[in-house]
ZAMARGU-4260 file (C-alpha; in steps of 0.2 Angstrom, whole numbers, plus 5000, padded with zeros to 4 digits):
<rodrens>
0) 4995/4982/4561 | 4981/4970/4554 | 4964/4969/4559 | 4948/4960/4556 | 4931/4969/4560
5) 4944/4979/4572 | 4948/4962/4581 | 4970/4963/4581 | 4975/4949/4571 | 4988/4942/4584
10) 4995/4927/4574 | 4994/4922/4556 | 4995/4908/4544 | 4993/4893/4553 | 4993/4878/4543
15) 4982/4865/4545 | 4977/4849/4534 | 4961/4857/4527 | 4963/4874/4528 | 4972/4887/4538
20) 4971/4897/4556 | 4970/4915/4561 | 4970/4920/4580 | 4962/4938/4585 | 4961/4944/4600
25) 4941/4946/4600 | 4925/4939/4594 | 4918/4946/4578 | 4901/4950/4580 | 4891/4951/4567
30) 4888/4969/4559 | 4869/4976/4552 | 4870/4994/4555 | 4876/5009/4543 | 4885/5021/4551
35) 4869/5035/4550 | 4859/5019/4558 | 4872/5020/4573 | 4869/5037/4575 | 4853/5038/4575
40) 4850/5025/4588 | 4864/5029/4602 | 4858/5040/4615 | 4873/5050/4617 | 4875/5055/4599
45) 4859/5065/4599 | 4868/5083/4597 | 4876/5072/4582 | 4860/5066/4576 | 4852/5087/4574
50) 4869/5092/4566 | 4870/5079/4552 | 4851/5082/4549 | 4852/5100/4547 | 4868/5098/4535
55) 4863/5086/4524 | 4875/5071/4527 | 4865/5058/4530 | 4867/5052/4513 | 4885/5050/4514
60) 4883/5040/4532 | 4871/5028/4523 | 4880/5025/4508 | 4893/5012/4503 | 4908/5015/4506
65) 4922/5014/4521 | 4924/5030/4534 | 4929/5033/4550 | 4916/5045/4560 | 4925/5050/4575
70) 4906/5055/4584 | 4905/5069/4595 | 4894/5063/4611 | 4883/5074/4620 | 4897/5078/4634
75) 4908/5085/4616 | 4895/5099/4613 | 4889/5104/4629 | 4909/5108/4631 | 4908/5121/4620
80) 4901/5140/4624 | 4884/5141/4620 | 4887/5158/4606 | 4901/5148/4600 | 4888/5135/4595
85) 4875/5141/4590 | 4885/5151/4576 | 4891/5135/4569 | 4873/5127/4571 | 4866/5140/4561
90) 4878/5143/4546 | 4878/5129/4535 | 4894/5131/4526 | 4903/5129/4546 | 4893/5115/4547
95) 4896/5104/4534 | 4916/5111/4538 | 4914/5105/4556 | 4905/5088/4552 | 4918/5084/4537
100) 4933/5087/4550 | 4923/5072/4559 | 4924/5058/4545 | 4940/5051/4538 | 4940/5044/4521
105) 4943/5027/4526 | 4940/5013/4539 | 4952/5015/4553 | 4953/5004/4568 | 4957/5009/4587
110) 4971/4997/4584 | 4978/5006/4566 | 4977/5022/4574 | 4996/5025/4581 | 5003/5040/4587
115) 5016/5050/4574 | 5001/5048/4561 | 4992/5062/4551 | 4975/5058/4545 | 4965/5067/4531
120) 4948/5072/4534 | 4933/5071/4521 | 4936/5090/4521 | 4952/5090/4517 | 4961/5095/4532
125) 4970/5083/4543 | 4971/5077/4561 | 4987/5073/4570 | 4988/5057/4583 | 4998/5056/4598
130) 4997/5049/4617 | 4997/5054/4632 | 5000/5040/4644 | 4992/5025/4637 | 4977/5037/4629
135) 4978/5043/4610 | 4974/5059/4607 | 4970/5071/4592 | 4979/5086/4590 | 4985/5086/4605
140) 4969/5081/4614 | 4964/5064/4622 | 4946/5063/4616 | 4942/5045/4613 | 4927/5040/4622
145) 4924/5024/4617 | 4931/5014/4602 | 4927/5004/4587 | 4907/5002/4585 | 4907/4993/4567
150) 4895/4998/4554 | 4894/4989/4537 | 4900/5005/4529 | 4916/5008/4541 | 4919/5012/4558
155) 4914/5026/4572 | 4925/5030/4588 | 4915/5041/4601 | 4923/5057/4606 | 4919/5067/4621
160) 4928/5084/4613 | 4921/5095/4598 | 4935/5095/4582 | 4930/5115/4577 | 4944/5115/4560
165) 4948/5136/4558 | 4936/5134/4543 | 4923/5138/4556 | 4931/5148/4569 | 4928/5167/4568
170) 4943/5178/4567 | 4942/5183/4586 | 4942/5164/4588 | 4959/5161/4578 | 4967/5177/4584
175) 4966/5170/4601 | 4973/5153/4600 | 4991/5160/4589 | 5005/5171/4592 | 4993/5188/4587
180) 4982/5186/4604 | 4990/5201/4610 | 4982/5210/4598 | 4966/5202/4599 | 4966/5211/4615
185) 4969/5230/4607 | 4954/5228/4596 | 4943/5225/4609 | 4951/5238/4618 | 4946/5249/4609
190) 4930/5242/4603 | 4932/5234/4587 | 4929/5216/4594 | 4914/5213/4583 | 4925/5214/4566
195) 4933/5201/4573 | 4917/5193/4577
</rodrens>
């Protein structure tokens, strides 16, 4: 799939006398902002806006380059519990983990995103595309709120759903999502929960 400026390019390499034609399926607007300019200017993104300030990433979103930013709105954060939150909020190392499972290394279009692909976050850890009906989802998950805001350093798809990688999960947290939930429950049976906590 082949896009420009995340228009689809529909049909190529038509030959004229003085030149040649492309047809999209868009119009191409003209692009000023970074990608930290986005953010900082979108009302719904201003959860976003605190989180990058606090772990330093501005920088990155400002610099040259190509990403992806799949941007956590508002709606994402306020889906998560509250203690859950403000744990992540207030350890920098979950942070930066959770902010980096965000970005992808490169610019990818609504349109290049296809279900059956595994993408690799600036962390390191990777994200897995489906559908479900006519919506993509990641891991699992249809999240996209709204799709392909261009910046002149990449490209930022609005999610309405927080991407916590186990990086910033506490044990408790990844007990009770996996096959040892069972025992998630003895522990705090018999008072031990806060270990896992």
């Amino acid at each position: 799939i082949v896009t420009v400026n995340c228009a689809r390019l529909l049909k190529a390499d038509h030959h004229a006398t003085n030149g040649v034609v492309h047809v999209i399926d868009k119009v191409i607007a003209t692009t000023t902002n970074t990608i930290q300019q986005i953010i900082e200017t979108e009302d719904s993104l201003e959860n976003l806006r605190a989180a990058v300030a606090a772990s330093n990433l501005n920088s990155l979103l400002e610099s040259e380059g190509q990403y992806t930013l799949l941007a956590p709105t508002t709606e994402a954060f306020e889906k998560i519990p509250p203690e859950t939150l403000n744990r992540i909020l207030g350890d920098p190392e979950a942070l930066r983990d959770l902010l980096n499972h965000h970005i992808l290394k490169s610019a990818m279009c609504a349109e290049a995103i296809i279900a059956g692909l595994t993408m690799e976050t600036l962390g390191g850890t990777t994200l897995d595309v489906g559908c479900s009906g006519e919506e993509l989802t990641l891991n699992g998950k249809p999240i996209i709120a709204n799709k392909d805001i261009l910046a002149t350093n990449g490209v930022v798809h609005f999610v309405n759903e927080l991407l916590i990688p186990d990086s910033a999960k506490t044990l408790f947290e990844l007990a009770q999502e996996s096959e040892v939930s069972k025992s998630t429950d003895l522990f705090r049976q018999a008072g031990l929960s806060s270990h896992l906590t």
